[in-house]
Structure formats: C-alpha cells, structure tokens
N, C-alpha and C positions, 0 to 999 in steps of 0.2 A: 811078558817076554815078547820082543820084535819077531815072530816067527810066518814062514808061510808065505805064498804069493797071495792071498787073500790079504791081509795085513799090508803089506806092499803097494797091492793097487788100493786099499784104501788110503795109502798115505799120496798117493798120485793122486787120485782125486778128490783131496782134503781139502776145501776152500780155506786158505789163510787169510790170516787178520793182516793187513802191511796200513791198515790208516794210522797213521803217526797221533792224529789226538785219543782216537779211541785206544790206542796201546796206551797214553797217560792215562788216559781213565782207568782202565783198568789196572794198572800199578796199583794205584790207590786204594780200587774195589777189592785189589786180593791181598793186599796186602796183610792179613792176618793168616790167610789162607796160606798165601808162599812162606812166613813163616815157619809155619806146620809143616809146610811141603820138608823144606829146608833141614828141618830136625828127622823129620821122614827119613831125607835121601843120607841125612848120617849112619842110620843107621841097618841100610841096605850093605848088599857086595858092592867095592868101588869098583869091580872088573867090570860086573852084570851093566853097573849100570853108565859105565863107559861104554861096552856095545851100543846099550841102545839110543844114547846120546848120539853116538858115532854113523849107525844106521838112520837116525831120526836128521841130522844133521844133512847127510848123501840126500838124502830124499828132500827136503824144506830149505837148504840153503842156494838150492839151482832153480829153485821156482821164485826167489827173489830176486830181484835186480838193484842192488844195492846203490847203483846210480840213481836210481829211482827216489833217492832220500839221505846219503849222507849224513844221518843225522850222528854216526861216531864221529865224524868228520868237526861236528860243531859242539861235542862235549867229551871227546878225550883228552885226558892229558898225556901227549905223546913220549916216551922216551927213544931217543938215539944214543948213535954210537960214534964213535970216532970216525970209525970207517964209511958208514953212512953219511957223515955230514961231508967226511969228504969226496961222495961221488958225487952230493948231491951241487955240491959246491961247483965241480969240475961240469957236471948237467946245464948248471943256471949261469955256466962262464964267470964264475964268481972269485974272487979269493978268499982262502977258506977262514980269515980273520972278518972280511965284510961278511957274509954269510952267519956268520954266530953272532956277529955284533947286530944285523938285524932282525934275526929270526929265533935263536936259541939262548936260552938260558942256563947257564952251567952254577951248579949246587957246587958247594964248600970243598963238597965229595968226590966233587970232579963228575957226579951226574949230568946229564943231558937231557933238558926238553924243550919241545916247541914254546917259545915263548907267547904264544897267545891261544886260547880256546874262543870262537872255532881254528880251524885249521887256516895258515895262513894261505895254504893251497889248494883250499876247498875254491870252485871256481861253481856257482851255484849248487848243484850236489854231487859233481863229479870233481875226482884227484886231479889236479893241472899238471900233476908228477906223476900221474899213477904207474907208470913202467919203472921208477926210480923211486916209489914211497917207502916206508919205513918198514922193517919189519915189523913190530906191532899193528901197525898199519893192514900190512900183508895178511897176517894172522888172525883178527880181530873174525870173529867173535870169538877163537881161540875151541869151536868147539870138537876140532880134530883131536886136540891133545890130552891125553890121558888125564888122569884125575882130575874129573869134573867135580868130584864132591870136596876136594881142597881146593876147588874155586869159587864155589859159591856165595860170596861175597863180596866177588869181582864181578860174577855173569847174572847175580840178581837186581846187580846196580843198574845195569842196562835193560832190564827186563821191559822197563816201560818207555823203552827209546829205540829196540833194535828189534825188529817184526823179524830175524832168524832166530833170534834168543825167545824173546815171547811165546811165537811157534814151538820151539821145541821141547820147551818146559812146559807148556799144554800138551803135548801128546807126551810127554815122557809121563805127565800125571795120570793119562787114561792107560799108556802101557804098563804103567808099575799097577793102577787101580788104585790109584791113589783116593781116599775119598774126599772132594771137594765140598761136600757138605758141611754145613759147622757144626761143631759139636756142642749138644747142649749143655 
C-alpha cells in the first residue's frame, strides 16, 4: 500500500528508466513476468489498486517530459471526433471536407481516425497542435482514470514504448510486492 511520507520521498527520488531502447528491451525481458503481473492485478481490489496507480502516476508522470520522446505520437492509433475535427479544422484555416480528405479516415461506422501512424502532427517529438490535440491525445497514458485493471490490455501494450507506463507498473509491482522472481 502507497502509505506515508517515507514512501513519497522514496518515490521523488526514484531514478526512472525514460531510455526508449532500453524500455524495448525490457518488454521483451518481462514479458512472462507482466504476464503474471497481469493475472496478479485481476485478482486484487480494482479500488486499492486504482489509488495507487493514481498516487504512483501524480508522482512519475511530472518527472517525465513527455516532449522529451513522443514516441505515443508515432505508434497510436488516434480516434476523433466530429467536434474535434472541426476545431481543428477551423485551427489549421482549413475546410472541414480538405482536412478529413487529407488527414482522417472515417470507418463504415462513421468512426474517426488519424489516417497515418506516426502522428501527422508530431513535429520531431513535440505536438505542432498541442493546445488543439485530441482528447485521446490529451489523456494518454490514461492513468488518471479509474479502472486500471479493465485496461490492461491497452496500458501493457505500451509498456515498452512509454517511460510513464513502464515506470508505474514497476513501482506498482514493488507496492503491491509483487514477486518478480520466476517461479520454478
């Protein structure tokens, strides 16, 4: 459990992992291990462990600087909205038929997404829209919001591409005591 200013300033002065190849590596290294994690965290409280996702999050996602790397920026795939597309539209002095014709791709369903991965607005790793980007966008890595454990299928995908995700599911392992060992 997240408890304590002891626990707090440890998590301030927790040296984080943000090197982008060495987070691919380790995907790969723990990937039996997050596994396990994964079955773990089913079967915890989803409250408990939204707290400390939540506290883990306040603490590790202000010590990244997420211009610092972009790298959501060159492997999501974005959805918008109607309303979105057309502020962004009115943003880039566009009309809102050129804008979809060269930017988004609209599903059968009437869905919206950016039509290219990376981002067509990623401008080396920073948003060229960032004041006007997408709510997904906005939201990403999403770990404000409640029920973490009926997301994990979404936030382990990124595991080995976004050093706030990485980070927190590391410390969320040593807070629950998870054991990271394998078992024989």
């Amino acid at each position: 459990m997240l408890a304590g200013i002891g626990y707090n300033n440890y998590l301030a002065d927790l040296e984080l992992q943000q090197n982008l190849q060495q987070l691919a590596q380790e995907e790969l290294a723990k990937e039996e291990e997050n596994f396990h994690f994964k079955n773990f965290l089913r079967h915890q409280d989803s409250r408990l462990v939204d707290e400390q996702v939540f506290a883990l999050n306040e603490t590790i996602a202000p010590q990244i600087d997420c211009t610092s790397c972009g790298n959501c920026c060159k492997s999501l795939m974005v959805n918008i909205t109607e309303p979105e597309s057309e502020r962004l539209a009115a943003y880039l002095h566009m009309d809102l038929p050129d804008l979809k014709e060269k930017y988004i791709e609209t599903s059968l369903q009437g869905d919206m997404i950016l039509n290219t991965i990376p981002c067509h607005f990623l401008a080396g790793t920073s948003c060229s829209i960032y004041e006007h980007r997408f709510t997904e966008c906005r939201e990403f890595p999403r770990l404000h919001r409640e029920n973490f454990t009926g997301r994990l299928f979404s936030t382990f995908m990124h595991y080995g591409r976004c050093p706030i995700i990485y980070n927190v599911i590391e410390q969320l392992k040593a807070s629950l005591h998870f054991n990271t060992e394998p078992v024989a």
